[in-house]
C-alpha positions as CSV (number, residue, x, y, z in Angstrom):
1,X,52.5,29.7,26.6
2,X,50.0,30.1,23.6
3,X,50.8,27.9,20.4
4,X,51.5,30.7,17.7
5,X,48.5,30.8,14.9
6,X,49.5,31.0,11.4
7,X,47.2,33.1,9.7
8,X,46.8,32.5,5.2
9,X,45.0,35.5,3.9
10,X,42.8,34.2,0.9
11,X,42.6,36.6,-1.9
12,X,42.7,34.5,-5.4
13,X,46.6,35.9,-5.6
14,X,48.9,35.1,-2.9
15,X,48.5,31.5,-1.7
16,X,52.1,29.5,-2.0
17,X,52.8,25.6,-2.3
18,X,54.0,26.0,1.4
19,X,50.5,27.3,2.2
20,X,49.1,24.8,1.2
21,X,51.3,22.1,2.4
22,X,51.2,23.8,6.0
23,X,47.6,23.4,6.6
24,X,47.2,20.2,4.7
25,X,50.0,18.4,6.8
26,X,49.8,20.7,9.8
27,X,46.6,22.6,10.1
28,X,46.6,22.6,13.5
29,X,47.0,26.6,14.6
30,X,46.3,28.2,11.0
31,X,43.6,30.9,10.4
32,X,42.3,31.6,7.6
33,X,41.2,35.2,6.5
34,X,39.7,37.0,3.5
35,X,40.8,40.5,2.7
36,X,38.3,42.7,2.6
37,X,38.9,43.7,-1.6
38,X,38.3,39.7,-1.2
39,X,35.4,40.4,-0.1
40,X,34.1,43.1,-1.8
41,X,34.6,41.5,-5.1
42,X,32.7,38.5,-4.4
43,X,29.7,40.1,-2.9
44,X,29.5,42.5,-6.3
45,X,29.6,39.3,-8.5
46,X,27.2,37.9,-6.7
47,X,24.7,41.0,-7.2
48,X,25.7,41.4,-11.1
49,X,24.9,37.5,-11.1
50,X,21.2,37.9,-9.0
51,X,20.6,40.9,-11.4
52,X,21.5,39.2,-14.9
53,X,19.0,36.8,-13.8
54,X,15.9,38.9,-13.1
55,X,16.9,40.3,-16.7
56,X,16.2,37.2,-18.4
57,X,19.3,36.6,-20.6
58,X,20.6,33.2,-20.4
59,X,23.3,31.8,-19.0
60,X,25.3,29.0,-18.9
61,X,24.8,27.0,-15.7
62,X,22.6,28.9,-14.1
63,X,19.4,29.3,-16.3
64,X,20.7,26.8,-19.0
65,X,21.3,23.0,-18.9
66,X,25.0,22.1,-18.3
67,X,27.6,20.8,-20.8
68,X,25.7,20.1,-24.1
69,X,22.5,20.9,-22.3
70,X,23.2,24.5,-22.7
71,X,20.8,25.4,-25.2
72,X,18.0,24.4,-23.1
73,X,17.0,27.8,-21.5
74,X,15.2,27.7,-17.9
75,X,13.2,29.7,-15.9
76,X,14.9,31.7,-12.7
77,X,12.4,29.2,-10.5
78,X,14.1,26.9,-11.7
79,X,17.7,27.8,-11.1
80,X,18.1,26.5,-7.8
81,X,17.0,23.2,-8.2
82,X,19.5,22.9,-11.0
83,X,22.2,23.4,-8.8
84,X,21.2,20.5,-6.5
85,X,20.5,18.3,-9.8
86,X,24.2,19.1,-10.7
87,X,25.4,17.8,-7.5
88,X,23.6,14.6,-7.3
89,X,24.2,13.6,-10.8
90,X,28.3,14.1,-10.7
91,X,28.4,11.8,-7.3
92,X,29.6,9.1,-9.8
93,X,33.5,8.6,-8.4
94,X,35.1,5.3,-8.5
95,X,38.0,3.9,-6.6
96,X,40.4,4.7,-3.5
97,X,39.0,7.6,-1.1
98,X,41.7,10.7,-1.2
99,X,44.3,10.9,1.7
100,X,43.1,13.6,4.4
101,X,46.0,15.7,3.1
102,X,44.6,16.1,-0.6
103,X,41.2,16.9,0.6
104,X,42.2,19.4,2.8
105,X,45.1,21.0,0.1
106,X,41.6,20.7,-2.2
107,X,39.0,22.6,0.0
108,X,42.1,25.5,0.7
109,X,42.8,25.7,-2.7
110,X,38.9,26.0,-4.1
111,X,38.3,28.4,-1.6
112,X,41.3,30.6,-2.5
113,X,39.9,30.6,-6.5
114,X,36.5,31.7,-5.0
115,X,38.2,34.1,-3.0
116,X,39.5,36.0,-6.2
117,X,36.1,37.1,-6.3
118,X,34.6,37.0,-10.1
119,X,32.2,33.5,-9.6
120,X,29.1,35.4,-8.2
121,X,28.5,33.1,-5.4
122,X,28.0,34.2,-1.8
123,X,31.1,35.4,0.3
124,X,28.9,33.5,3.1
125,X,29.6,30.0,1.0
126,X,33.1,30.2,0.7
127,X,33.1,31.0,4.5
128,X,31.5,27.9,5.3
129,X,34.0,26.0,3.2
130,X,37.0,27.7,5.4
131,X,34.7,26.6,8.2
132,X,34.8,22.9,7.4
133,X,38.0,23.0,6.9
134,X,39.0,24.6,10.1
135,X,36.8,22.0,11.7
136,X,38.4,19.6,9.9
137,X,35.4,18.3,9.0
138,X,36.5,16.6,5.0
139,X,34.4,15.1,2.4
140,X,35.0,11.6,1.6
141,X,36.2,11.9,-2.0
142,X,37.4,9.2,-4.4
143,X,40.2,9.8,-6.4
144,X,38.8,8.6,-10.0
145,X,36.0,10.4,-12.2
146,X,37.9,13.2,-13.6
147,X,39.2,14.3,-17.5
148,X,40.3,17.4,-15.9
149,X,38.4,19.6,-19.0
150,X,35.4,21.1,-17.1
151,X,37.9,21.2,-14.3
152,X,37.1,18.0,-11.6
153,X,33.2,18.4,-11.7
154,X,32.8,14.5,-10.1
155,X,35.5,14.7,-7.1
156,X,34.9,18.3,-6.5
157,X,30.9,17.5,-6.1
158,X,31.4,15.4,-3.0
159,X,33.2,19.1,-1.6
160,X,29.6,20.6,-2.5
161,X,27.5,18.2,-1.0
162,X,29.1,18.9,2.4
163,X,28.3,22.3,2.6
164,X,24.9,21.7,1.5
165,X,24.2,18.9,4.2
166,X,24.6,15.7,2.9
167,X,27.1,12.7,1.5
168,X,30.0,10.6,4.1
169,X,32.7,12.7,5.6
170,X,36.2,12.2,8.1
171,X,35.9,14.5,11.3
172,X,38.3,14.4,13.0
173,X,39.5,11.4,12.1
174,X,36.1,9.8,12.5
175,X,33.4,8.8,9.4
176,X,30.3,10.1,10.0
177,X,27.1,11.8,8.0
178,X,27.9,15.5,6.8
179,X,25.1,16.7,8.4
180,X,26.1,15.3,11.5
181,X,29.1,16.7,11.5
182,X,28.1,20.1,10.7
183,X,25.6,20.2,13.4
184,X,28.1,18.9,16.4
185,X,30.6,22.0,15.1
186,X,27.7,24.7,15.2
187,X,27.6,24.8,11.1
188,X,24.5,25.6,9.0
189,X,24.4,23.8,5.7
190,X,23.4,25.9,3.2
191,X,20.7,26.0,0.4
192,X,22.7,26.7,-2.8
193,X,22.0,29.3,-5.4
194,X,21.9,29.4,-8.8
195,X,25.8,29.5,-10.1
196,X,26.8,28.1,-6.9
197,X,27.3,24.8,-7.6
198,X,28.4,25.0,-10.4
199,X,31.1,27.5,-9.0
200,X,31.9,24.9,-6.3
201,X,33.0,21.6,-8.9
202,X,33.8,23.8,-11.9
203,X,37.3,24.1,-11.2
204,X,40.8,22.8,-11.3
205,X,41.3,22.4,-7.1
206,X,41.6,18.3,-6.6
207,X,44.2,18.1,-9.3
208,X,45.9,21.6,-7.8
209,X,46.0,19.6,-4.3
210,X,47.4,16.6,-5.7
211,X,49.9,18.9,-7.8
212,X,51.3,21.4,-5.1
213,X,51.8,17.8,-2.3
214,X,53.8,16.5,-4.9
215,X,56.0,19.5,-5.7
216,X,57.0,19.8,-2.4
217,X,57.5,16.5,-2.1
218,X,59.4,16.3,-5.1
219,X,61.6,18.9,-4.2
220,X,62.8,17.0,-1.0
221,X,63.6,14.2,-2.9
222,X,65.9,15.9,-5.3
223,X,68.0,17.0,-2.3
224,X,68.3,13.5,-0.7
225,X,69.4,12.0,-4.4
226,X,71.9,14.5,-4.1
227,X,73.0,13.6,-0.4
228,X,72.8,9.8,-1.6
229,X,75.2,10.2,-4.2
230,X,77.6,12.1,-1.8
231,X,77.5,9.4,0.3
232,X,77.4,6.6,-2.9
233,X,80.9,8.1,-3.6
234,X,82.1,8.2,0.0
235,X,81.2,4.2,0.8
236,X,82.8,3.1,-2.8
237,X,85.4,6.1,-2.1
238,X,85.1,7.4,-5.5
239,X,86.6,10.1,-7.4
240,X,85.2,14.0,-5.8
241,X,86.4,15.8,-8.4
242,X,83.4,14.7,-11.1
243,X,81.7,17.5,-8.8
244,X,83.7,20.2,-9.1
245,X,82.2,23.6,-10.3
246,X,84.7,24.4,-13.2
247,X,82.5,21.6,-14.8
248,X,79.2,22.5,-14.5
249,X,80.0,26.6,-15.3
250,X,80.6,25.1,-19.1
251,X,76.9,23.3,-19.0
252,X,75.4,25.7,-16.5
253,X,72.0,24.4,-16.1
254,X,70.6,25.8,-13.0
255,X,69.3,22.9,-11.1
256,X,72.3,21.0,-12.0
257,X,74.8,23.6,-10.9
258,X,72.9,23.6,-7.4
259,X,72.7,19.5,-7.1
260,X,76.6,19.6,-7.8
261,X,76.9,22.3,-5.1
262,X,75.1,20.2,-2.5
263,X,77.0,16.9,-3.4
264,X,80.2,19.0,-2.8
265,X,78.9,20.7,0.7
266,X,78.3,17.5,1.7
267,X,81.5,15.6,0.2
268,X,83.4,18.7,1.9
269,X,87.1,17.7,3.0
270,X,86.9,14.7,1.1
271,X,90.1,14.6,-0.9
272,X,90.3,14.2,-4.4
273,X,91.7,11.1,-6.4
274,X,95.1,11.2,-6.7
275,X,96.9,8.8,-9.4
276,X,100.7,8.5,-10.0
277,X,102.4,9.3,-13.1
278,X,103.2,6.5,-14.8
279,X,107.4,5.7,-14.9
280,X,108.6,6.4,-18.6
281,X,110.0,2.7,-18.7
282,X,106.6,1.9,-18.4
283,X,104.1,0.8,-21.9
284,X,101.3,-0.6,-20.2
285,X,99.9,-0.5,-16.3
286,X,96.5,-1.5,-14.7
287,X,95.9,1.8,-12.3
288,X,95.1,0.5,-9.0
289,X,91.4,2.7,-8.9
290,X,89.6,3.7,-12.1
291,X,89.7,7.5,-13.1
292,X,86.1,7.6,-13.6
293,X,83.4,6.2,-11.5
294,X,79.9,5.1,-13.4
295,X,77.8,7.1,-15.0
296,X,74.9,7.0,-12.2
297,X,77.9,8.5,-9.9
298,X,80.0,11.0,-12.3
299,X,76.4,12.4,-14.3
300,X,73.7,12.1,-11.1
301,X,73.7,16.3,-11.0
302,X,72.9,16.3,-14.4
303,X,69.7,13.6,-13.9
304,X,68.9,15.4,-10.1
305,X,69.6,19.0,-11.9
306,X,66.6,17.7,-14.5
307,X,63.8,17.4,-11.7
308,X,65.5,20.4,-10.0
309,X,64.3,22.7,-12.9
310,X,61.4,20.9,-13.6
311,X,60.3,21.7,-10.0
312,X,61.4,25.1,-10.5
313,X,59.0,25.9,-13.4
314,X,56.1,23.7,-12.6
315,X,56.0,25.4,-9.7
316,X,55.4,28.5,-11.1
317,X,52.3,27.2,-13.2
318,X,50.8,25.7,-10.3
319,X,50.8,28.7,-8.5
320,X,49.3,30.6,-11.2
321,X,46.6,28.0,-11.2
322,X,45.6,28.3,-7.2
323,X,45.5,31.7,-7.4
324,X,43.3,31.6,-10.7
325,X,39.4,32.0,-11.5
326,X,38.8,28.7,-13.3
327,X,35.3,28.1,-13.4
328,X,33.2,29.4,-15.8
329,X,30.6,31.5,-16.2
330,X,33.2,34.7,-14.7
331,X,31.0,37.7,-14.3
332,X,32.9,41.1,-15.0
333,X,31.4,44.0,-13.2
334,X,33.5,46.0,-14.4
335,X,31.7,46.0,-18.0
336,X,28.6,44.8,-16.4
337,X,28.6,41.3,-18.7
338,X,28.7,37.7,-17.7
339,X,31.9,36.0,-19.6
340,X,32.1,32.3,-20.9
341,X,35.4,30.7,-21.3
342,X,37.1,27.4,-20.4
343,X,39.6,28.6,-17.2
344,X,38.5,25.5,-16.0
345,X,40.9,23.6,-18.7
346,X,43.4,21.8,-16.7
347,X,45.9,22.0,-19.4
348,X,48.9,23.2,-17.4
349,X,48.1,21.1,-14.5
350,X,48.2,18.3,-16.8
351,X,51.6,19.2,-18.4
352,X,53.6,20.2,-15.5
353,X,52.8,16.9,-13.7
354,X,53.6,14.3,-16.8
355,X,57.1,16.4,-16.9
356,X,57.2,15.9,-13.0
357,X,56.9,12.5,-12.8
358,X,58.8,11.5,-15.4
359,X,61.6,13.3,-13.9
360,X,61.1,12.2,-10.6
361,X,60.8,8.5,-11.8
362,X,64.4,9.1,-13.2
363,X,66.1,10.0,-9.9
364,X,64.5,6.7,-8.7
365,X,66.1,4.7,-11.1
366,X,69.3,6.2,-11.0
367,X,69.2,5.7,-7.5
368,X,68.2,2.2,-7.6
369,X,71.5,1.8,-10.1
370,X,73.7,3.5,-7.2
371,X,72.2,0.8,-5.0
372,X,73.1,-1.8,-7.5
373,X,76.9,-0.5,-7.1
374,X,76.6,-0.5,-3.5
375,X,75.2,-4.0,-2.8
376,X,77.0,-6.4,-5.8
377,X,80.4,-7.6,-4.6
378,X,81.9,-7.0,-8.1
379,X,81.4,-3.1,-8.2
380,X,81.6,-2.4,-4.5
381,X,85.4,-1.9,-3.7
382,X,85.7,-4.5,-1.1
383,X,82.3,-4.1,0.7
384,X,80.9,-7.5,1.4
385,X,78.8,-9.0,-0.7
386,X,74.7,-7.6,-0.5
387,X,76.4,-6.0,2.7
388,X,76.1,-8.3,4.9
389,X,78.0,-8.3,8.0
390,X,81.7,-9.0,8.1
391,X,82.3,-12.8,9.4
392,X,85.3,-14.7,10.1
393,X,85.4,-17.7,7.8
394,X,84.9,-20.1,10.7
395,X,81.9,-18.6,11.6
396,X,79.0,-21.1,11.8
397,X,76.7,-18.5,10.1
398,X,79.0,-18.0,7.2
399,X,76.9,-18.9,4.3
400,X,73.7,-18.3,5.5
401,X,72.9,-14.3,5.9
402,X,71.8,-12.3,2.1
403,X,71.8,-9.3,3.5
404,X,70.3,-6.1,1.1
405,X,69.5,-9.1,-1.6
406,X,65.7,-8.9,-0.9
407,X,65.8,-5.1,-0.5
408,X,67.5,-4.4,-4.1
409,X,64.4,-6.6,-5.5
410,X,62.1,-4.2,-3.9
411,X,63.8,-1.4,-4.9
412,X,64.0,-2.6,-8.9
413,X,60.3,-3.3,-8.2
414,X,59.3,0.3,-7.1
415,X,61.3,2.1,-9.3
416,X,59.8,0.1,-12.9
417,X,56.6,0.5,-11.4
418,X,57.2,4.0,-11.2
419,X,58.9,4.2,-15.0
420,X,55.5,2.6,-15.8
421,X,53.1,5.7,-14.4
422,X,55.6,8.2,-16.5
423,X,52.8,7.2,-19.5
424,X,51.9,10.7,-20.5
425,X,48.3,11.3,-19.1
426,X,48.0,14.3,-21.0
427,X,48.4,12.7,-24.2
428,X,45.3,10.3,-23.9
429,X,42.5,13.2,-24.3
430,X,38.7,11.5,-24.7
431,X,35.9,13.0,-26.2
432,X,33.0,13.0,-23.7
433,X,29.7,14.3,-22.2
434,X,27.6,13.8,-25.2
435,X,30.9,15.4,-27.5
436,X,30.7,18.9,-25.7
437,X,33.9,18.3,-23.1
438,X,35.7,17.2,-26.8
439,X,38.8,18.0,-25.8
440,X,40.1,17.4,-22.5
441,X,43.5,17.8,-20.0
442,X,43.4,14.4,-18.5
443,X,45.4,17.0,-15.7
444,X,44.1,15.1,-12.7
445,X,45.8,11.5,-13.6
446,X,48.6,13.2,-14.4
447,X,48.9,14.6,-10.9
448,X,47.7,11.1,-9.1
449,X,50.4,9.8,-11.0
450,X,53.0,12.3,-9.7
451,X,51.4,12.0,-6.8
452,X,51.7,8.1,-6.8
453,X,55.7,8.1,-8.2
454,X,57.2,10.4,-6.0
455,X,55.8,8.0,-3.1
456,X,57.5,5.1,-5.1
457,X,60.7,7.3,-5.2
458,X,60.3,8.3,-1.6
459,X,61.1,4.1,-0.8
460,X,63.6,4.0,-3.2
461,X,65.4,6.5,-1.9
462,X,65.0,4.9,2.1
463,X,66.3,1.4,0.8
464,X,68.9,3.2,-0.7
465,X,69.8,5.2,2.5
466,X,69.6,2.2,4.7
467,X,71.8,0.2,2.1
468,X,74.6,3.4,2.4
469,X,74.4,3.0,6.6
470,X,75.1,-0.3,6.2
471,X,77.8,0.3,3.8
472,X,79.4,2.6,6.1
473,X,79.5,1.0,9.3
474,X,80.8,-1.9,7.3
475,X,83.8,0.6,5.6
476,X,84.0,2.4,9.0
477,X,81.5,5.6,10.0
478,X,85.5,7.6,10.1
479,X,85.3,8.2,6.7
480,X,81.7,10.2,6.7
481,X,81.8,13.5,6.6
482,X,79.7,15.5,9.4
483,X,76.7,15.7,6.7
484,X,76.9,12.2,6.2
485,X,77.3,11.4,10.2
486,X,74.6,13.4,11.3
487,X,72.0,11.8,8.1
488,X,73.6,8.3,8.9
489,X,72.5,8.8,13.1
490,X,69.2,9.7,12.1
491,X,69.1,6.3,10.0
492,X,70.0,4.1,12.7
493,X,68.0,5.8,15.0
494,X,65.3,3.8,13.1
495,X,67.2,0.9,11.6
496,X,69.7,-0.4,13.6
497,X,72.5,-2.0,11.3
498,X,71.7,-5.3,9.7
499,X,73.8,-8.0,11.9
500,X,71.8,-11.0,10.2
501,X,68.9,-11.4,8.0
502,X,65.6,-10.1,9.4
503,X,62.8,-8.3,7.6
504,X,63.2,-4.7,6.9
505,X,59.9,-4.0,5.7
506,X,58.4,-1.6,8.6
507,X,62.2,0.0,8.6
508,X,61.9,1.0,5.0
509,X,58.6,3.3,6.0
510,X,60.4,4.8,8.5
511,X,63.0,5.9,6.9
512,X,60.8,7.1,4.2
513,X,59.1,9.1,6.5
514,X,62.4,10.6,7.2
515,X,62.6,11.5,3.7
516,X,59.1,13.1,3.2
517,X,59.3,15.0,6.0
518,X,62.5,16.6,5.4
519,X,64.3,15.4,8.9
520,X,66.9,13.8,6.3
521,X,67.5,17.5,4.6
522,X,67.4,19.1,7.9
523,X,69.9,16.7,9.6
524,X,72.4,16.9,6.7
525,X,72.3,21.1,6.9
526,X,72.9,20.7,10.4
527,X,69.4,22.3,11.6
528,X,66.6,21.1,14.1
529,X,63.4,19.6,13.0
């Protein structure tokens, strides 16, 4: 039986967050096509361009210096050689090389603004990047070098130097020479033209890539907060009505309406808190279990509903941005003129992420405070304390064994480390390149950040998992719900409960694998992976 292709039509307009996650995380059997209005555009602008220059008139980039440079006018023989000049001198990135995944959601995402047609490079170009990518033939780029103004000129150069023949890339897995790699898949490097690198780095694509990843990602974790605090509630049998709708229809807030609705699908035929009336004889009585549970309990939909809107709308900005023509010159052939603007701003990159991870980082702590109620003996409702294993008192061991001690520490340490990145990146603009790029987005760090606290988050929320297994095989699995079961199997399929002390470490990625991939979500909703 043939493996089904995917095919992603790139037109500047209709790419999605999935499309980009499905051939970043699993680009095996996706094609990639350009419609042929696609097409059409970007051959025009490429004539209008070729034709502008025979007239003489300057333009930016192409027969004028770049950045503050622009007043220094050259001649059309000189056009090309500009391009190449552009891509040598912006090789200047610093620190960690980019996970496979970004580079790949970056090439998809540059091609796609190319794709919309108004850059005046050669269809033929933005072929060969589809072609690369298909190959899986990725640039090797670091992460640091970018203000996000003039869009991510130094990461987005090591993408242009590829499909001209030269700098380090991963194919296949394997580090090799570019042009080594182009030549075993049958590709041609190709000689740019004038615009055309300019068009390639001129853009907002390695902060899009980072951006759309940790959307996604971010919306998975907002779901398995939820299903955490179902299951909080269940293993320190709390109080089920906090969740009820009649609440949240007098606050209705839309992502906190649906994170109540998913605590109660999972909570479902858990019965409510009932307390006694208290006799008439009676002045004063100590009720047996307390009306209210904690606030990182009772008010979790209203910090999960928080990143659930935030997703909600930041998704729609990012979208708008990989479907967008952000480099700059645009050539209009509709009026026959060459426009200069700044689309490459990453302004709403920028913002959308500092509001991402900030709300993101919040889930994390409130999960780590659930965790807190879950491991200390004082809050727990009778679970041991740290939840280690139950032991008769003449058990040799007793004494010994600490249980989810080490793994609160961790989790206090990831989530104030992930507190710490919600620093507003947008808010730190520098003045650079000789006080041209005098204002700038900072959008790229902002979306590293995301990028880097959702991954914090992810942990958090796997130590926090393994912490409510534990709980529940010590309380008795009978009191789950089938949500909870099914989550809790998947678990110890992975982590086997905690008889003793032993170190967890290579169980807490495992889990959070679980969690990124969305096996956790899809085990709780009942469904295959």
């Amino acid at each position: 039986m043939l493996a089904q292709v995917r095919e992603i039509t790139l037109d500047g307009h209709a790419l999605t967050i999935e499309d980009i996650v499905t051939a970043s995380r699993s680009p095996e059997g996706i094609a990639f096509t350009f419609s042929s209005e696609s097409y059409a555009r970007m051959r025009a602008s490429h004539d209008m361009r070729r034709d502008l220059i025979e007239s003489g008139i300057p333009i930016y980039g192409v027969t004028s210096g770049f950045g503050d440079s622009n007043t220094r006018q050259i001649s059309k023989q000189k056009s090309v050689q500009l391009q190449d000049n552009l891509i040598r001198f912006l090789s200047a990135g610093t620190g960690p090389v980019a996970a496979a995944e970004v580079v790949r959601a970056t090439m998809l995402v540059r091609a796609n603004c190319l794709a919309r047609g108004w850059s005046g490079i050669r269809p033929e170009l933005v072929q060969l990047l589809v072609n690369c990518l298909v190959a899986d033939i990725l640039p090797v780029v670091p992460e640091r070098g970018s203000v996000g103004a003039s869009g991510d000129l130094v990461p987005l150069s090591y993408l242009a130097a590829l499909l001209t023949g030269h700098g380090d890339v991963v194919h296949a897995g394997v580090a090799k020479s570019a042009a080594e790699a182009l030549a075993e898949c049958g590709l041609e490097p190709m000689a740019l033209e004038a615009k055309e690198g300019l068009a390639l780095v001129n853009g907002t694509s390695f902060m899009s890539g980072f951006a759309a990843l940790a959307l996604h990602d971010a919306a998975e974790i907002s779901y398995v907060a939820d299903l955490c605090t179902a299951m909080t509630s269940q293993v320190l049998l709390g109080n089920p009505d906090h969740f009820v709708p009649f609440l949240f229809a007098q606050k209705p807030h839309a992502g906190m309406i649906t994170s109540a609705e998913v605590i109660r699908g999972v909570l479902v035929d858990v019965s409510a808190l009932q307390v006694d009336s208290m006799s008439p004889e009676l002045h004063f009585r100590e009720l047996e279990n307390p009306i209210q549970d904690r606030y990182s309990i009772r008010c979790a939909p209203h910090v999960t509903g928080v990143l659930r809107d935030t997703v909600d709308w930041a998704r729609r900005w990012i979208e708008v941005e990989i479907n967008s023509s952000n480099d700059n010159p645009l050539f209009d052939t509709e009026a026959a003129a060459v426009r200069h603007g700044g689309n490459f701003y990453g302004g709403h990159v920028g913002q959308a992420m500092d509001a991402l991870k900030t709300a993101v980082a919040s889930v994390g702590d409130l999960l780590d405070r659930q965790l807190e109620l879950v491991v200390d003996e004082k809050f727990n409702n009778g679970l041991t304390p740290n939840l280690i294993p139950r032991l008769d008192e003449n058990d040799a061991r007793m004494g010994l064994f600490h249980g989810f001690k080490g793994m609160q520490i961790a989790a206090s340490s990831l989530v104030a480390e992930a507190l710490k990145e919600t620093m507003p990146a947008t808010s730190f603009s520098r003045s650079t390149e000789a006080h041209n790029q005098d204002k700038v987005s900072m959008g790229t760090i902002a979306a590293r950040d995301a990028r880097t606290v959702v991954q914090l988050t992810q942990r958090v929320a796997a130590i926090h998992l393994m912490a409510l297994c534990q709980a529940a095989d010590l309380r008795g699995t009978a009191s789950l719900t089938a949500p909870t079961k099914a989550v809790h199997d998947l678990v110890r399929a992975v982590s086997p409960f905690v008889d003793g002390d032993r170190r967890l470490d290579t169980e807490i990625e495992a889990v959070a694998e679980l969690v990124a991939s969305g096996r956790v979500r899809a085990a709780a909703e009942g469904r295959e992976f």
